[in-house]
C-alpha positions as CSV (number, residue, x, y, z in Angstrom):
1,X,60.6,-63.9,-101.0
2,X,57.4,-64.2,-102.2
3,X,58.0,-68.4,-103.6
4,X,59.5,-69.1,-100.1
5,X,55.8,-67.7,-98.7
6,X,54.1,-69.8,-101.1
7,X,56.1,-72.7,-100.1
8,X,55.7,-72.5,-96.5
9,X,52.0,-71.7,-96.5
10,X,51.4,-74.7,-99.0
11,X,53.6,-76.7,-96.5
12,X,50.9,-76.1,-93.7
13,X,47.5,-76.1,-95.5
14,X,48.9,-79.7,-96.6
15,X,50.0,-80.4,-93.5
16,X,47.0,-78.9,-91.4
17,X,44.4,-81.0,-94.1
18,X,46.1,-84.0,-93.1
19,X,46.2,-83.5,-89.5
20,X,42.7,-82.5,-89.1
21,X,41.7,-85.9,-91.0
22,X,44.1,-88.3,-89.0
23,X,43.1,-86.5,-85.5
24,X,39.0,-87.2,-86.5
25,X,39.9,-90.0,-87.4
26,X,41.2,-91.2,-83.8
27,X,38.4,-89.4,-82.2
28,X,35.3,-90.9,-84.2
29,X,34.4,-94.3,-84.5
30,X,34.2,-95.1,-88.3
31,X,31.8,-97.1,-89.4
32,X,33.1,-100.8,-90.7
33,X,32.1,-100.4,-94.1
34,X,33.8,-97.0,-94.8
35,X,37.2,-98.5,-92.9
36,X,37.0,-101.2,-95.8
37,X,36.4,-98.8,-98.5
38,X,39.2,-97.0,-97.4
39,X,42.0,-99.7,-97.4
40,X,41.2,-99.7,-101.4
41,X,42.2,-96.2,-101.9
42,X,45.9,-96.3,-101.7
43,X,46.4,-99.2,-104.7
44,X,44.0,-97.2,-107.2
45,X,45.8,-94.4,-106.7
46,X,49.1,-95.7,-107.2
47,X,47.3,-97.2,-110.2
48,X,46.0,-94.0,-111.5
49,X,49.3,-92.5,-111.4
50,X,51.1,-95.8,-112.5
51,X,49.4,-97.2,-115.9
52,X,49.4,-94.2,-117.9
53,X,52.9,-94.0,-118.0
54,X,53.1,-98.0,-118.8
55,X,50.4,-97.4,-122.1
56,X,51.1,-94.0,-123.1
57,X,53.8,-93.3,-125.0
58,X,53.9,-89.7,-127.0
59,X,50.6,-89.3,-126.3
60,X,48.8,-92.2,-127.7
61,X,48.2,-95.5,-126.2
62,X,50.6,-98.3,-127.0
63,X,49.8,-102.2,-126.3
64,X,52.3,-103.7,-128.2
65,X,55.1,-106.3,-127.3
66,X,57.6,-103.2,-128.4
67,X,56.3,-100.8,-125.2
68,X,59.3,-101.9,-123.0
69,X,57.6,-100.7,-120.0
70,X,54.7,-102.2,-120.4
71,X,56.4,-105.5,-120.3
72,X,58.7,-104.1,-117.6
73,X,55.2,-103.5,-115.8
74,X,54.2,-106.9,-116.5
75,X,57.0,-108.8,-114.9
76,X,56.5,-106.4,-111.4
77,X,53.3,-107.1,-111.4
78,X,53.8,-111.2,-111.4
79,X,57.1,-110.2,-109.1
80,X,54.7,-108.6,-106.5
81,X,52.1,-111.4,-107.0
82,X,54.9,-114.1,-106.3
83,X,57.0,-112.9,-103.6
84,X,54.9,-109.7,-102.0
85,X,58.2,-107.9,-101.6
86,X,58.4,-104.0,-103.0
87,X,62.1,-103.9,-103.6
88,X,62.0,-106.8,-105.2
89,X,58.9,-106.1,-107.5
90,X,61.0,-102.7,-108.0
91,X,64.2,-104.4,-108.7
92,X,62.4,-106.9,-111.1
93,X,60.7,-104.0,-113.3
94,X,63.9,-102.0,-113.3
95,X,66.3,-104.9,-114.2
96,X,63.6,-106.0,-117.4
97,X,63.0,-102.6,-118.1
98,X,67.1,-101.8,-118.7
99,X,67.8,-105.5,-120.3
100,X,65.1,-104.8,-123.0
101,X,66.3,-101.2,-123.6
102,X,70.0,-102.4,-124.3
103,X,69.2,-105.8,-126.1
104,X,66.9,-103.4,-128.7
């Protein structure tokens, strides 16, 4: 009983937190410079969860050609430069990612 309290109550503060921000949000006029600040948020996130997993591997960082997802990371990245398309960017890391894996 007591996980499904914890679960439901962390369900609302999350929800709440967000709700509060989005609803100031629409009734105060942000200031220019703060609305481009914040459009730079969402890609360093994703790249703070994102390139430890690509350099990391067993705990120390690896840069070689042999870190397959590293290379894997590569090709998305030039993927999502060329064509602006998520699945595809997806699709392009996933497919190197499983070709290198098998051919070594």
């Amino acid at each position: 009983m007591n996980i499904w309290l914890v679960l439901l109550l962390g369900g609302l503060l999350t929800f709440g937190m967000r709700f509060i921000f989005i609803y100031l949000l629409g009734r105060f006029d942000v200031p220019e410079m703060m609305r481009r600040a914040l459009r730079f948020v969402p890609p360093a996130v994703l790249s703070a969860i994102v390139v430890p997993e690509l350099v990391i591997q067993s705990g120390q960082m690896n840069l070689s050609l042999m870190n397959f997802r590293l290379l894997a990371g590569a090709v998305a990245v030039l993927v999502a430069w060329r064509t602006k398309n998520t699945l595809l960017t997806i699709l392009g890391g996933m497919v190197v990612l499983v070709l290198l894996e098998l051919l070594f």
